[in-house]
C-alpha positions as CSV (number, residue, x, y, z in Angstrom):
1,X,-5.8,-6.1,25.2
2,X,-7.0,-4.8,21.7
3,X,-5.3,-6.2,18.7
4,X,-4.4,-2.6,17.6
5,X,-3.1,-0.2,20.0
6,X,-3.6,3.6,20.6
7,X,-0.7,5.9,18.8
8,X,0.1,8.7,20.3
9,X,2.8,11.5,20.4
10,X,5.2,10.7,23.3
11,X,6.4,12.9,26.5
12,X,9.3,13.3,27.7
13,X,8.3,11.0,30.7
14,X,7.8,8.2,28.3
15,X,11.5,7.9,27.3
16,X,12.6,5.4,30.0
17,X,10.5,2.8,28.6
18,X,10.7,3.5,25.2
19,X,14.3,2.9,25.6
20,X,13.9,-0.3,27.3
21,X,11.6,-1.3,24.5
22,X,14.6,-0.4,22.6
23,X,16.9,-2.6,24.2
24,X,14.5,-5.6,23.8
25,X,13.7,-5.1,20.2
26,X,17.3,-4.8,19.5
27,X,18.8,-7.7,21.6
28,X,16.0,-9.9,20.0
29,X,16.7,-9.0,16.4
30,X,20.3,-7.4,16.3
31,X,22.3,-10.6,16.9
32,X,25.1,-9.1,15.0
33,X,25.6,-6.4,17.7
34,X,28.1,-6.9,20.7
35,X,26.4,-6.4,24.1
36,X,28.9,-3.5,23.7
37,X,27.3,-1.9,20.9
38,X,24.1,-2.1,22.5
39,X,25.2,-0.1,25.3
40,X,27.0,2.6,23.2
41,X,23.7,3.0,20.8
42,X,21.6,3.0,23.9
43,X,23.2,6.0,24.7
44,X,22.5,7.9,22.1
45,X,18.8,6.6,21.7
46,X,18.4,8.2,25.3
47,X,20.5,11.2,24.8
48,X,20.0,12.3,20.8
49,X,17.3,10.5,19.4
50,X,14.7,10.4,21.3
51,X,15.0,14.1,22.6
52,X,15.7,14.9,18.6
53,X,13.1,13.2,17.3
54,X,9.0,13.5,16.0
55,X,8.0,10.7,18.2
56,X,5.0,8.5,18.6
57,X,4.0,5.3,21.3
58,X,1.7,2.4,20.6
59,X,0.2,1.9,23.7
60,X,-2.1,-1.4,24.6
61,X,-5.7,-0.2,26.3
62,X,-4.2,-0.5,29.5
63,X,-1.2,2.4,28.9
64,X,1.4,-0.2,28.2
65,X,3.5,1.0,25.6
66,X,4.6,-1.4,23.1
67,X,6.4,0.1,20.2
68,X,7.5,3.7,19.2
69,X,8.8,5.1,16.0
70,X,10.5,8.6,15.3
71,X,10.8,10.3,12.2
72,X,12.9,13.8,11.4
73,X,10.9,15.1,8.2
74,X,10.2,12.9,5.2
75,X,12.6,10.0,6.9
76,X,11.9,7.2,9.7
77,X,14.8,6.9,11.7
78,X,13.8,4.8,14.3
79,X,10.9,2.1,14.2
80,X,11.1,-0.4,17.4
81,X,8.2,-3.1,18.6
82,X,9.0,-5.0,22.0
83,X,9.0,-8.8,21.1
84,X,6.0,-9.5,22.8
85,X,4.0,-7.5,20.2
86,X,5.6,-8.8,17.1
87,X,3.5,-9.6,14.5
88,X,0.3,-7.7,16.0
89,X,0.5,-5.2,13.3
90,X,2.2,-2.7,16.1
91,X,5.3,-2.0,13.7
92,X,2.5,-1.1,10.7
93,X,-0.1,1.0,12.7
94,X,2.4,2.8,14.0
95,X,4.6,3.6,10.5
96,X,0.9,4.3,8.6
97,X,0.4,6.7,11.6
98,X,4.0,8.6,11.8
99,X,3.8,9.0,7.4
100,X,0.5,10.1,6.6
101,X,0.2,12.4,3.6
102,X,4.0,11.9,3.3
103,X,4.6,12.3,-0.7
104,X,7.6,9.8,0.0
105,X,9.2,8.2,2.6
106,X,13.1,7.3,3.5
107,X,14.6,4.6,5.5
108,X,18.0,2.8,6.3
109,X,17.3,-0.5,7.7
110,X,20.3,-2.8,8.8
111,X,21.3,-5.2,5.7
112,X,21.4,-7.9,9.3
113,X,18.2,-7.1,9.6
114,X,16.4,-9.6,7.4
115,X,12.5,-9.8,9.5
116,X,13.1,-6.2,9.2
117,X,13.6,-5.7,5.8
118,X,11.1,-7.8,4.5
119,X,8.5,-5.6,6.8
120,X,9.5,-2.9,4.7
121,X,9.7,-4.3,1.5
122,X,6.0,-5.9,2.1
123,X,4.8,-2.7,3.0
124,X,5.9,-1.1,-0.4
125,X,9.5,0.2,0.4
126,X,12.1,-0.4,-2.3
127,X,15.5,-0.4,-2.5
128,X,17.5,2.2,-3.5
129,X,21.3,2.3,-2.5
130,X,23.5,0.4,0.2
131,X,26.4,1.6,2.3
132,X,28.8,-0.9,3.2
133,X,28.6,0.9,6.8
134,X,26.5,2.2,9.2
135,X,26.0,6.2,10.7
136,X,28.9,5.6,13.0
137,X,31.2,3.8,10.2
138,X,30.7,0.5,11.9
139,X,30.7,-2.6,9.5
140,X,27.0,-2.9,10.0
141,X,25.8,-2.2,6.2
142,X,22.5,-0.4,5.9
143,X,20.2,-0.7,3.2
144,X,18.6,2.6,1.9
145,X,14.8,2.1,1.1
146,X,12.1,4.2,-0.5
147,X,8.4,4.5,-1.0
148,X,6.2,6.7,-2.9
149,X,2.8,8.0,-2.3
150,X,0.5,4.7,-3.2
151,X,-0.1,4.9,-7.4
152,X,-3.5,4.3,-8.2
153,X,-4.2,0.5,-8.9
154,X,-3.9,-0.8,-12.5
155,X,-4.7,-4.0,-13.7
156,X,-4.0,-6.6,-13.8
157,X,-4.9,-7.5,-10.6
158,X,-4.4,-11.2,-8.9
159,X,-8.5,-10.6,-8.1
160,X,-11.7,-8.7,-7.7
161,X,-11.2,-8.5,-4.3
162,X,-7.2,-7.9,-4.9
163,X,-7.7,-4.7,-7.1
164,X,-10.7,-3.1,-4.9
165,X,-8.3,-3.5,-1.7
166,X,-6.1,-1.6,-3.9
167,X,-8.4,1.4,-4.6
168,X,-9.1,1.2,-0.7
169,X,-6.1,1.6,0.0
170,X,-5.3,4.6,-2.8
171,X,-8.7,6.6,-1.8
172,X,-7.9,6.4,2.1
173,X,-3.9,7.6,1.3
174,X,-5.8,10.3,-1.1
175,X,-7.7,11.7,2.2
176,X,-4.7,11.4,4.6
177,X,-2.8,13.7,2.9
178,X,-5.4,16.4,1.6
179,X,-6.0,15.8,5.7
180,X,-2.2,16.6,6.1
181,X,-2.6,19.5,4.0
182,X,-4.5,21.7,6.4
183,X,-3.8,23.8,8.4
184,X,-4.0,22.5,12.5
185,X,-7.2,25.0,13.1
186,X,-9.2,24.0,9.7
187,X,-8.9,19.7,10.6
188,X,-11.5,20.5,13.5
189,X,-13.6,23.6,11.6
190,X,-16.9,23.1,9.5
191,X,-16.4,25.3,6.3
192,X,-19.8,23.4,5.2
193,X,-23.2,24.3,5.8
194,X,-23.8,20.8,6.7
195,X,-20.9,21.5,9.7
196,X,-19.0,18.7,9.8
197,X,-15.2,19.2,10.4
198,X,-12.4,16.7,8.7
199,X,-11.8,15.3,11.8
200,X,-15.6,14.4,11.9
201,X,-14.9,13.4,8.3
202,X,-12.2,11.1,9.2
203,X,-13.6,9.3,12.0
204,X,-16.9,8.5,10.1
205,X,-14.8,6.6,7.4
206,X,-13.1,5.1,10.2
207,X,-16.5,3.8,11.4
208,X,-18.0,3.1,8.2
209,X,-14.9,0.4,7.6
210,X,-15.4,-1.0,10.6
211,X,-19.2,-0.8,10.0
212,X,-18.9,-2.6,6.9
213,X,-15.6,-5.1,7.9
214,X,-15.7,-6.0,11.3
215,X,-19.7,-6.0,12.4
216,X,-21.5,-6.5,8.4
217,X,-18.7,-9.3,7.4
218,X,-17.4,-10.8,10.1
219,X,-20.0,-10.4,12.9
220,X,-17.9,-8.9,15.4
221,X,-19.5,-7.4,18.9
222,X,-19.1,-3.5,18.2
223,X,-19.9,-1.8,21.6
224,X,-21.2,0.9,19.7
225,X,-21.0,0.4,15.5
226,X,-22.6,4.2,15.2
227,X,-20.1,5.8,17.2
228,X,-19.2,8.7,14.5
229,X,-23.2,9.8,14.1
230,X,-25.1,11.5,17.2
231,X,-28.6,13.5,17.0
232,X,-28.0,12.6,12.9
233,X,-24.9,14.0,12.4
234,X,-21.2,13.4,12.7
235,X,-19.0,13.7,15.8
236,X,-16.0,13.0,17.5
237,X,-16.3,11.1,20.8
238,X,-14.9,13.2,24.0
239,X,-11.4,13.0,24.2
240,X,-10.9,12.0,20.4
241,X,-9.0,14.7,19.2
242,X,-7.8,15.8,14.9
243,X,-4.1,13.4,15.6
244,X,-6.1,10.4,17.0
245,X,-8.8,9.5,13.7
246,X,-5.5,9.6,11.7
247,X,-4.3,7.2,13.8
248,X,-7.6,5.4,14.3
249,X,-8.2,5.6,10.6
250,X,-4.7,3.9,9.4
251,X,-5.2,1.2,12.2
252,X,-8.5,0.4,10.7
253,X,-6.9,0.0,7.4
254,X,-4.6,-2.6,8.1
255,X,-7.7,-4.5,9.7
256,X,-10.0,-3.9,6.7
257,X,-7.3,-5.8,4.4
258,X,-6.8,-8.4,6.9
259,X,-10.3,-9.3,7.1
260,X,-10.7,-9.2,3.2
261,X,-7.4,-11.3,2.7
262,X,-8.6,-13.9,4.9
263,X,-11.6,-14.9,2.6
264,X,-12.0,-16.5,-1.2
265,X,-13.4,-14.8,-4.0
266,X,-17.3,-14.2,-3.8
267,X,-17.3,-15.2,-0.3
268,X,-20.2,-13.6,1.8
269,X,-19.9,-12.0,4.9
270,X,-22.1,-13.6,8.2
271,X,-25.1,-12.9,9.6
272,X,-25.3,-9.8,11.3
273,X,-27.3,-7.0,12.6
274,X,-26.1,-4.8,10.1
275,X,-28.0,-6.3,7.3
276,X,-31.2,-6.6,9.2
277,X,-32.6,-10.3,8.1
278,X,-31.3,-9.2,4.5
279,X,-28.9,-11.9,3.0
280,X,-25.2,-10.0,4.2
281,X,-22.9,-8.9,1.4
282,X,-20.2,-10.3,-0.8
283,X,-16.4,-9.2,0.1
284,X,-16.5,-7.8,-3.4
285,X,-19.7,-5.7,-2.9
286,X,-18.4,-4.6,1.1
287,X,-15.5,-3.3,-0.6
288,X,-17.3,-1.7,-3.7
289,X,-19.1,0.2,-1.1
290,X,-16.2,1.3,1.1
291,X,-14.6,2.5,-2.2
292,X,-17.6,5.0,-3.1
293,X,-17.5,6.4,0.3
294,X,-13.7,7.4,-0.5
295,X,-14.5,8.7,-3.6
296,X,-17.1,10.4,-3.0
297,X,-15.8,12.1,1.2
298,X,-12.4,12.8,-1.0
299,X,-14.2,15.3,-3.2
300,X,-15.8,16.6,-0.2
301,X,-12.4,16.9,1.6
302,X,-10.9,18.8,-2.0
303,X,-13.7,21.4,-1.4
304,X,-12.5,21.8,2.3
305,X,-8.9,22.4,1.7
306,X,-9.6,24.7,-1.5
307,X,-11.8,26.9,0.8
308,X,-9.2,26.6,3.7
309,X,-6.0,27.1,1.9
310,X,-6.9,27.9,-1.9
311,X,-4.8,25.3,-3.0
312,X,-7.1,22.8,-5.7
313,X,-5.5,18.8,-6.7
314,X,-3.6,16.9,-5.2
């Protein structure tokens, strides 16, 4: 199985099992719940909020599914991982997939909740209220959380490698949401003579991480590491449609930090094809490259969304 899943929207015939990942997530993390009020919330998970809900499944390459969240606007109201996936970064591909180009982001979480809270928290959520109760006036208090777009990085920084992460990570949240900000039609249109679409767009940065990351730094066995370019241009593979590079893209995110996270300062990337017999690169200078690739395909996007929608910034 891959270590990050597919996200997908859901159908209505996935609902079963994404309430019995539900139940498990909850049993195995809500230990302040009676089996009672697992039974009475399980009800209105099947019946309200999953019928009621913007939904999406991570599924493992085989079509298990292994976590779903569901969000109603600008808030997450439901984020569940089956146990057997926790820690995989399931919980994070699939919140980076539900909020892109979200200006902000709202959350309760249960105050009980304490592996749950500290996922949030890590991942830039702050807190900003508490009710001494939950939705259903239960004495289950709920934390209120918050996170804003990602600022741009400002030093000082705890590294080199720690502050270019950070411009990563700003540059790619930059392009999710000028991709959010088109129109349906205009994320698989070239307006360029050079034809490419954004979803083209967004699946060679996809690549070019994992270009850089996985097969330049670490070695790894890419089936195919020039999957985005074909007769010297870019494409989509078939079936990849203008949802799945946002997903693919944010996936490849989280593995782009854990790779970079896992080495020292000035440490250099293996042998690998992708330097061919050259000496391979530094994590600082992989990075410094992936960070001119965002900075300069954001200002190609800008043009893109002024001529689709005449809107110019951010």
């Amino acid at each position: 199985m891959s270590s990050f899943p597919t996200v997908r929207p859901a159908t209505p015939a996935d609902h079963p099992g994404l309430v019995r990942i539900w139940r498990r997530a909850v049993e195995a993390t809500h230990t302040f719940l009676t089996a009672a009020d697992v039974d009475a919330i399980e009800t209105e998970v099947r019946t309200a909020a999953l019928p009621g809900l913007t939904v999406l499944v991570a599924q493992h390459d085989d079509g298990t599914p292994v976590g779903w969240v569901g969000t109603d606007g600008h808030r997450v109201e439901a984020l569940f991982v089956d146990p057997s996936a926790h820690g995989g970064g399931v919980g994070s591909a699939l919140l980076a997939a539900a909020t892109t180009g979200m200006p902000r982001v709202e959350l309760d979480v249960n105050e009980q909740n304490p592996g749950a809270v500290g996922f949030y928290e890590h991942l830039g959520f702050v807190r900003t209220g508490r009710s001494g109760r939950d939705g259903q006036g239960k004495p289950f208090p709920l934390l209120h959380l918050r996170r804003d777009r990602l600022p741009e990085p400002s030093d000082p920084a705890s590294s080199t490698t720690a502050l270019l992460l950070g411009y990563v990570d700003f540059y790619r949240d930059r392009v999710l949401a000028r991709y959010a900000a088109l129109p349906v039609a205009d994320r698989t249109t070239g307006r360029l003579p050079s034809g490419w679409s954004p979803a083209e767009l967004l699946h060679h940065l996809s690549c070019m991480e994992r270009r850089w990351l996985e097969w330049g730094f670490v070695d790894a066995d890419l089936p195919d590491p020039w999957a985005d370019h074909v007769d010297g241009r870019w494409a989509l593979p078939p079936g990849v449609g203008a949802d799945d590079v946002v997903a693919a893209l944010s996936a490849q995110g989280l593995r782009t930090r854990e790779i970079a996270e896992s080495v020292g300062p000035g440490a250099a990337g293996l042998p690998s094809g992708r330097w061919a017999g050259a000496p391979p690169a530094t994590i600082e200078r992989t990075l410094l490259h992936v960070v001119q690739e965002y900075a300069r395909h954001l200002g190609h996007l800008d043009v893109v969304v002024e001529l689709a929608t005449g809107s110019t910034g951010e």
